[in-house]
N, C-alpha and C positions, 0 to 999 in steps of 0.2 A: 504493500500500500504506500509507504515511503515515496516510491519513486512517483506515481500516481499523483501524488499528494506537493510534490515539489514543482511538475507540472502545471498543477492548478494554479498553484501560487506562480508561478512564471506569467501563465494567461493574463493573469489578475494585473501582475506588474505592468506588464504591455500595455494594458487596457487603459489601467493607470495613469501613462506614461504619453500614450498616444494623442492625448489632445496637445502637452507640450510640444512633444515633437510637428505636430501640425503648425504649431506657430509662429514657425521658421520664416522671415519674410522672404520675398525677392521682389531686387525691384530693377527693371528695365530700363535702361539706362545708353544710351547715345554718345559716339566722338567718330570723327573724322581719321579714320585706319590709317590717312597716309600724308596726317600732319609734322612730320618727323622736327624732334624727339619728344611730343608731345602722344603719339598717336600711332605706329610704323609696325607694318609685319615683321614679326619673330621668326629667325629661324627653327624654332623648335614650332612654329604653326601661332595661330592666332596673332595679337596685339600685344606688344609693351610700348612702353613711353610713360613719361611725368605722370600722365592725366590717368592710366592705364593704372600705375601703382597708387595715386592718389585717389580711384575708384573704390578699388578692390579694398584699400584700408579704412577708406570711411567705410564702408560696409561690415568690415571685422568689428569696427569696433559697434556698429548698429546689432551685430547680429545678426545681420544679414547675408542672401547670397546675393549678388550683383552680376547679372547677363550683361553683360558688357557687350553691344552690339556698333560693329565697325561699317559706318555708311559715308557717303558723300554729304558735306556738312551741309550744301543748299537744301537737304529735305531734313533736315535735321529738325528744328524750330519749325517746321509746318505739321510733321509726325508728334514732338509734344503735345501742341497744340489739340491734336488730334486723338489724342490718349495713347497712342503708340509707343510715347515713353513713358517713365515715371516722373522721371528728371534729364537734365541733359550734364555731361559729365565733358565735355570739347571743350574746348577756351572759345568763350562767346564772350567779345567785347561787350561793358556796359553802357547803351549809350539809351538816350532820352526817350526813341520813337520806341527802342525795343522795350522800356521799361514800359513804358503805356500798354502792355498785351501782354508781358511776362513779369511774373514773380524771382527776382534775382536774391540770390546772396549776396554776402558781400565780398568785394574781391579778394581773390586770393593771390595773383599774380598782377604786376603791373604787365602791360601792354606797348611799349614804347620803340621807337626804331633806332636802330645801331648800325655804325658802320663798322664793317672788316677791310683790311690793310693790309700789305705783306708786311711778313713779320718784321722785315727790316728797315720798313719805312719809320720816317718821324710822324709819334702821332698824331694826332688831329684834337685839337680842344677847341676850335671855334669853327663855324659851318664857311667861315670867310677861308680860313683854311685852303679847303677847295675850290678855290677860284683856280678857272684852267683846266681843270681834272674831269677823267673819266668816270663817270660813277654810271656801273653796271646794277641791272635791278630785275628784277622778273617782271615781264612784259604782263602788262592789267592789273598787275597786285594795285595797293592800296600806294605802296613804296614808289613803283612808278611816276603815278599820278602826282604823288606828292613832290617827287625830284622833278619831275619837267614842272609844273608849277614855279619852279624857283631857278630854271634856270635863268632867266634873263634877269633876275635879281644876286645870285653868288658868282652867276659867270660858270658854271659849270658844264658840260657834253653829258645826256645819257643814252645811253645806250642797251635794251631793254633785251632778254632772253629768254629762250622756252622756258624753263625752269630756272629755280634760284642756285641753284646747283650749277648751271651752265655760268651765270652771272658771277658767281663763286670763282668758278676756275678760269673767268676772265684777269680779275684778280692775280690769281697765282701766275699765270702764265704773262701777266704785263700789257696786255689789251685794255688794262682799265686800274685805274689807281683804287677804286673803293667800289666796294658793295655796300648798298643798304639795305636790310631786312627786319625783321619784327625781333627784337631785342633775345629772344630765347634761340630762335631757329640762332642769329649769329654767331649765337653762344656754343650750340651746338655745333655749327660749321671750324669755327676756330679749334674747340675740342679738338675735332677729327681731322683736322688738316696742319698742320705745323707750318705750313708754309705762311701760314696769313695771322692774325690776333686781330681781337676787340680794341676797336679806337672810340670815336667820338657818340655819345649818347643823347638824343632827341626825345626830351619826353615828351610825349602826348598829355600826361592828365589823368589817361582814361587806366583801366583795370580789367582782367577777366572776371568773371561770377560764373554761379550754374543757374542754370535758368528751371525755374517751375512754372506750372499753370496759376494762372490767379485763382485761390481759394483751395491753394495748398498750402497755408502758412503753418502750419504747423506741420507737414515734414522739410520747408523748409527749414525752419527752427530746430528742428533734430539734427538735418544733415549741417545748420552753420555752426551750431553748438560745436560740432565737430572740428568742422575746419580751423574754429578759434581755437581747440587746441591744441590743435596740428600748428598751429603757428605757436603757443605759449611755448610747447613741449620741444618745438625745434625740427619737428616733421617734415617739412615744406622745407626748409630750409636744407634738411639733411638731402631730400627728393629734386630738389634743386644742384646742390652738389654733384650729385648722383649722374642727373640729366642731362643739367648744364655746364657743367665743372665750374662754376662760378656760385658762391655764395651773395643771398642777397643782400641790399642797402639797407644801411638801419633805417628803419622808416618804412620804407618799402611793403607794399600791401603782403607779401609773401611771411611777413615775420611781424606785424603789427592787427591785432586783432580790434575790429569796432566794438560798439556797443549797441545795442537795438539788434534785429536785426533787418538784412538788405543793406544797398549802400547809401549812405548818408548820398542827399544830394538829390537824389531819382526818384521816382514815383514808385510807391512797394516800402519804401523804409518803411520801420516799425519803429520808434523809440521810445519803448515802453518800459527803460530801464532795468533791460536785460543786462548783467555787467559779465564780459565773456571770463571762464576759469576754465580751469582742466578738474573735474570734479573726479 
């Protein structure tokens, strides 16, 4: 009867046990596969990058499991929108029009453009600098646009490429004095090239966040909870290292947590005297 009887008891435990284990979340969640180092196929299969290990840990620490799903970022923010995701986990600039229709965090990374240089060039501390100079950039990006805007104001040539990678190795090979790109990609570029390093730094202002639907504010407020203390703790900052080989600015949205939450400034803030800890 013994064994009979420990059976029972086994059943019983499961049974027990069974609604816990249902209460396991997931939650659906969106970035852009081939925003390198934020986002980039693995050789072992799937995605890693920043945004990739900064997914999967706020999730550990929710309790959660996190489908991490790698698509083309233009249908990204229409699929939220849509219930398709839960949240979006890509680096989505914060800007005015987007906060009118989405519920943001608050930033976690600045957003800003940086120039690359070979490594043995004199650097660059002021945009007057390059006056004369070739500055290579990815054809349509954001970078573009914004370097022919000025050229008849610094006096500089650009010169635009399929990828920022081709723009890059314009750089290295002396077709072009400087690259500009989004602050992180440079970062990454420099890592991985020895030929060239980080020069002159252009802030924008602006930040990344994650985006929610409006009238999700409270899993917003679990997942910022978080993020604040992935910035107290040193997280983001260690993830930053990691990615970018570059640690961030004091100050810098990667290592300074708000208060409220969303961002100060945008439509979605909440300041209801939430003050961010690592509990």
């Amino acid at each position: 009867m013994t064994p009979l009887l420990n059976l029972g008891a086994l059943a019983i435990a499961l049974t027990l046990s069974a609604p816990a284990l249902a209460e396991t979340r997931t939650f659906n969640v969106a970035l852009d596969g081939t925003f390198a180092p934020h986002a980039m196929p693995s050789l072992s299969g799937g995605v890693e990058g920043f945004n990739v290990d900064l997914a999967n840990e706020i999730g550990t620490r929710m309790g959660a499991e996190m489908n991490i799903v790698a698509t083309q970022f233009s249908g990204i923010l229409p699929a939220l929108a849509a219930g398709t995701y839960d949240f979006v986990v890509a680096p989505v600039t914060i800007t005015e029009e987007r906060a009118e229709n989405l519920l943001f965090s608050e930033g976690y990374l600045n957003t800003d453009f940086q120039f690359v240089i070979a490594a043995d060039a004199d650097d660059i501390t002021d945009l007057a600098d390059l006056e004369g100079q070739v500055i290579a950039v990815n054809k349509g990006s954001v970078y573009d646009n914004w370097a022919r805007g000025l050229e008849d104001e610094i006096g500089w040539t650009v010169e635009s490429y399929g990828t920022n990678s081709d723009a890059v190795q314009a750089v290295v090979s002396g077709r072009a004095f400087a690259n500009v790109a989004g602050n992180t990609v440079s970062a990454w570029a420099a890592k991985q090239n020895p030929a060239i390093k980080l020069s002159y730094l252009h802030s924008t202002g602006l930040v990344w966040g994650m985006p929610f639907r409006k009238g999700d504010e409270d899993l917003r407020a679990e997942v910022e909870a978080i993020i604040e203390c992935m910035k107290i703790d040193g997280t983001i900052a260690a993830l930053s290292e990691k990615w970018f080989g570059t640690a961030p600015a004091e100050g810098s949205a990667a290592v300074t947590p708000v208060a409220g939450f969303g961002q100060p400034g945008f439509n979605g803030y909440l300041d209801n005297g939430h003050t961010p800890a690592c509990n």
